[in-house]
C-alpha positions in Angstrom: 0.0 0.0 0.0 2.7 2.0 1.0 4.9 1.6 -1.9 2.0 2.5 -4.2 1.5 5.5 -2.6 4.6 6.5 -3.4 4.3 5.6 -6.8 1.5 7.5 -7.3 2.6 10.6 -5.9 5.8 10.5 -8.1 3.3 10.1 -11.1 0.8 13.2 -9.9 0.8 15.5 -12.7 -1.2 17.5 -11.4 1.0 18.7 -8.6 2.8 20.0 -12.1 1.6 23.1 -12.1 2.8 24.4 -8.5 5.8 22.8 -8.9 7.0 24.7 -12.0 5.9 27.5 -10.6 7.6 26.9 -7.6 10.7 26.0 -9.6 10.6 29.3 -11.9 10.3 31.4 -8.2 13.7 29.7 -6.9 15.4 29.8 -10.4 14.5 33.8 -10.4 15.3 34.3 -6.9 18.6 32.5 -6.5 20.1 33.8 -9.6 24.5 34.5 -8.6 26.0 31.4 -10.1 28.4 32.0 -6.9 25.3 31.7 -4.2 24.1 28.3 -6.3 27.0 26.8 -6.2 27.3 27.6 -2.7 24.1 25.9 -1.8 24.8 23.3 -4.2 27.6 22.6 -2.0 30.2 22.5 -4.8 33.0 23.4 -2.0 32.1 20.3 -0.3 32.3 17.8 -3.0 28.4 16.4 -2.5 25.2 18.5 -1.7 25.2 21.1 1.0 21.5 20.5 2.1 21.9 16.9 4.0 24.1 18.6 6.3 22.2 21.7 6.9 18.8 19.4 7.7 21.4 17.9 11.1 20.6 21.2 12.7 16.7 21.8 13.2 16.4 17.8 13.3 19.1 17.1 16.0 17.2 20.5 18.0 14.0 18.9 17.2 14.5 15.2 18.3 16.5 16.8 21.7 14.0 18.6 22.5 11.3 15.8 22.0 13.7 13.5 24.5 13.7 16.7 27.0 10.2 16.9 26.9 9.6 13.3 27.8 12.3 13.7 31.4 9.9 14.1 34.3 9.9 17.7 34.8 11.4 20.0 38.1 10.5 23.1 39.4 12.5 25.8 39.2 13.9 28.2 42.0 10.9 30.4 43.2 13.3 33.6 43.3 13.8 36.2 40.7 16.1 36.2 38.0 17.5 37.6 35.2 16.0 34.4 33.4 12.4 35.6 34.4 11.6 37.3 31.2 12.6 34.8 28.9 11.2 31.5 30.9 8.3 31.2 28.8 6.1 32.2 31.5 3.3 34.6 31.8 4.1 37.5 35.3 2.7 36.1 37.9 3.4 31.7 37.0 6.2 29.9 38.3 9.4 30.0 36.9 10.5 27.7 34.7 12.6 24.8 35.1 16.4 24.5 33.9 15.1 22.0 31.4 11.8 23.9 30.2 14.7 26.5 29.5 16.9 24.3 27.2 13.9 23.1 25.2 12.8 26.5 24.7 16.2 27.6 23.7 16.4 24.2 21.6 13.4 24.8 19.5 14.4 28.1 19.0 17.8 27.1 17.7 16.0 24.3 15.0 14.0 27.5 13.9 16.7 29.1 13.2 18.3 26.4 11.1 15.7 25.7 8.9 16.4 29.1 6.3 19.4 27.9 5.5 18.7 24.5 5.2 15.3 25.1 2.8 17.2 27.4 0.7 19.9 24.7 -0.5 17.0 22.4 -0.5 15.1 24.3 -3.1 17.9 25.2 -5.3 19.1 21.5 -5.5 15.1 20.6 -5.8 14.6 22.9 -8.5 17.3 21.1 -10.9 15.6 17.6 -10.5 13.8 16.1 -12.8 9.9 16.0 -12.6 9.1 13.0 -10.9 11.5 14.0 -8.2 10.1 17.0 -7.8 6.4 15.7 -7.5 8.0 13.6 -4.7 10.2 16.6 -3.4 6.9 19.1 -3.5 5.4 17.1 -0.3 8.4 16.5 1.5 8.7 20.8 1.9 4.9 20.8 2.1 5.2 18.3 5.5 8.0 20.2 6.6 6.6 23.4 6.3 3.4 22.3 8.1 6.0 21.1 10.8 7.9 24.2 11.1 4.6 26.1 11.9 3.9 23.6 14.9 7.1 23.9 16.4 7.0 27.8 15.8 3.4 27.7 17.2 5.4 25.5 20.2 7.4 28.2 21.0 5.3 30.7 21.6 2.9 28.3 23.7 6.1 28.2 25.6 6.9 31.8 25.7 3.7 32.6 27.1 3.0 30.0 29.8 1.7 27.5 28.1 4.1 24.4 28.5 1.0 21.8 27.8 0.1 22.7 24.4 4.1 23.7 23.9 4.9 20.2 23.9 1.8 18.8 22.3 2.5 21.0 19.4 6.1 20.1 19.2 5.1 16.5 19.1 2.9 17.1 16.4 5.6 18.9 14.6 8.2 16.1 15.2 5.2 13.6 13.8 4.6 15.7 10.6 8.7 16.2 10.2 9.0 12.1 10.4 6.8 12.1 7.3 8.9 14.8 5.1 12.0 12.8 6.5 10.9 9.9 5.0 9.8 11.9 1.7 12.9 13.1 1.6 14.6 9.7 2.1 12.3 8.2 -0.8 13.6 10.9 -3.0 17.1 10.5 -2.3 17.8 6.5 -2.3 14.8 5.6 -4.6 14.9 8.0 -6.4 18.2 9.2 -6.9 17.7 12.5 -6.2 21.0 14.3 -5.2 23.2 11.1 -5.1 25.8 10.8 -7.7 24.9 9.2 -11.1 28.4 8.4 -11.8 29.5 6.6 -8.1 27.9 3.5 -9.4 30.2 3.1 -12.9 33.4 2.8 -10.9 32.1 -0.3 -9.1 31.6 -2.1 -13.1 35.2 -0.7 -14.0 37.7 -3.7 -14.1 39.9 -3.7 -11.2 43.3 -4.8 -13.3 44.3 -2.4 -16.0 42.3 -2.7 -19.3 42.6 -1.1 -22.8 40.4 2.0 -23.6 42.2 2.3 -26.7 45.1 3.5 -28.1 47.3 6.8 -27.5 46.9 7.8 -31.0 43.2 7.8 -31.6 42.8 9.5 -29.4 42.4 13.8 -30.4 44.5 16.2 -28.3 42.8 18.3 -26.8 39.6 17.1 -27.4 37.1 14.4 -25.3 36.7 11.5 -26.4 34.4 8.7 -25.5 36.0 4.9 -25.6 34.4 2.0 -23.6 36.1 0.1 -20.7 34.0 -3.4 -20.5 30.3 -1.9 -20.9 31.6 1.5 -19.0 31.3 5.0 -20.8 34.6 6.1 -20.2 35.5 10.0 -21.0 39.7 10.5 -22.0 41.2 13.5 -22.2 44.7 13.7 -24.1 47.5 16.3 -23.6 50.0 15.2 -25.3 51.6 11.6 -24.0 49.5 12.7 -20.8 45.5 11.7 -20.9 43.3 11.8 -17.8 40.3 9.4 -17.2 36.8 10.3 -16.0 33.9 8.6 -15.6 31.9 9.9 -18.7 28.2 9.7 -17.0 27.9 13.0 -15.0 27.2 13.1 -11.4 24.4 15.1 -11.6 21.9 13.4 -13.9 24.2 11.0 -16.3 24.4 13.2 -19.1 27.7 12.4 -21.5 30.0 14.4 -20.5 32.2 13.6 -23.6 29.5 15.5 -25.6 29.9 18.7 -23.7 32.1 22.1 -24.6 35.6 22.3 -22.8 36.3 25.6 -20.6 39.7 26.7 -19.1 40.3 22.9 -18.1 36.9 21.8 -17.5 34.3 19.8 -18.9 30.6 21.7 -19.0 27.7 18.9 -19.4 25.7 19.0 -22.2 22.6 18.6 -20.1 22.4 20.6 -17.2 25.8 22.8 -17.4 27.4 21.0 -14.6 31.7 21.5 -14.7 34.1 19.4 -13.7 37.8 20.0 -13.8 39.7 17.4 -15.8 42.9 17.2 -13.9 40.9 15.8 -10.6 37.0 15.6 -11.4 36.1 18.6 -8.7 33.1 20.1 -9.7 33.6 23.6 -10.3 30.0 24.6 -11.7 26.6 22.9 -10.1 23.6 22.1 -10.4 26.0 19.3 -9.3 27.1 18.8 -6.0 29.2 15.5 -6.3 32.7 15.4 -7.6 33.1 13.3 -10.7 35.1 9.9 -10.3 38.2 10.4 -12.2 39.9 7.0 -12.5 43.6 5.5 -12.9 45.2 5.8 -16.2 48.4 4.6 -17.5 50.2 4.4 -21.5 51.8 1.1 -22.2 53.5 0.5 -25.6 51.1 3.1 -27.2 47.7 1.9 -25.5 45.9 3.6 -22.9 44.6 1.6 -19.9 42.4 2.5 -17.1 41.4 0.5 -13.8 38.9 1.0 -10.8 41.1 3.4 -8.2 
């Protein structure tokens, strides 16, 4: 039931419409190459967003264990605390631990901005189905981040009962966009690298991609290794190895323009720098796999690393 759920929503065309619009909002908003590749996470070698998610979640889920402790009063005196207890004037103080949950939900609050920003960008390069899939996961976290804010001002103003029932709730609704979120990603393929999976079918000992002179200099060129798409680039007697499926969405990147030492996908626009496979350029956020290559008696031969 479950699993045809899922299918379904990834087949919802009609969720089309607010997606592109969606996607034509973050395309016109978060326009500086620099700032995309930022949230790309191009400087990190695989996408920025996973990480950014650890900081309302791991607030969230602390808070959540916090809120199930047995709970102790605080000290009856005055303090410098006494405005920002989450009490109304006149209720008891709160306890060292109401505190830190307060302070905890406040911090996952905080976190989220950054966190939804590289989400979108990366969302809004995916394909369509992906997106369909991606659309619900921000909708159920969106819906969460309202009961956690609406926690914190329960909290704020004295009102620790419906603070944690509403964080609850908010913790429920996240659990669903989490697993959203995982569907897209290892279902899916959304954000994972398209070319990790090649190296695995590369022959470990060294094998013939062809030979030294066939291949243009200067130029890409696309040989096979096995039943592996293999991308060469020659420099003279020196040629580098990539993987020629691109990271982002497997487009050939032997097909694509060079540029100052890089490699620009034909598909998407994603660069890569020859020398090493570091992405340079998103929508990508994964490095390419460059791979081992050696010239023996005029042939070029490559091997998993």
């Amino acid at each position: 039931m479950l699993r045809q759920v899922l299918t379904r929503l990834e087949q919802a065309h009609a969720l089309d419409g607010a997606s592109d619009r969606l996607q034509a909002a973050v395309s016109a908003t978060v326009r500086p190459r620099p700032l995309r590749d930022l949230l790309h996470g191009k400087w990190l070698g695989h996408p920025l967003h996973p990480v950014l998610v650890q900081v309302p979640v791991g607030a969230f889920i602390s808070a959540a264990v916090l809120d199930l402790l047995p709970s102790r009063s605080g000290s009856p005196s005055r303090s410098r605390f006494g405005s920002l207890s989450g009490f109304r004037s006149g209720s008891a103080p709160a306890s060292s631990g109401d505190r830190a949950v307060t302070a905890l939900i406040a911090a996952g609050l905080a976190g989220v901005a950054p966190a939804v920003m590289a989400g979108l960008v990366d969302w809004s390069e995916m394909t369509k189905d992906r997106r369909r899939v991606g659309l619900v996961h921000a909708a159920a976290n969106t819906v969460a981040v309202g009961l956690y804010a609406g926690s914190l001002v329960a909290r704020l103003t004295g009102r620790a009962t419906a603070g944690k029932a509403l964080a609850f709730a908010g913790l429920s609704v996240a659990g669903t966009g989490a697993f959203l979120g995982g569907h897209l990603s290892y279902a899916q393929g959304g954000g994972v690298s398209h070319a990790a999976p090649e190296v695995a079918r590369v022959p470990e000992e060294w094998t013939v991609a062809g030979s030294l002179s066939s291949l243009p200099d200067g130029k890409p060129a696309a040989r096979r290794v096995g039943d592996v798409a293999v991308l060469l680039y020659r420099q003279g007697d020196q040629v580098t190895a990539l993987i020629d499926r691109c990271s982002h969405e497997g487009g050939p990147l032997s097909e694509g323009d060079l540029s100052d030492g890089c490699v620009v996908c034909p598909w998407h626009g994603s660069t890569f720098r020859l020398s090493d496979g570091a992405v340079v350029h998103g929508p990508a956020g994964n490095d390419q796999p460059v791979l081992p290559v050696r010239v023996r008696d005029g042939l070029v031969e490559v091997r998993r690393p």
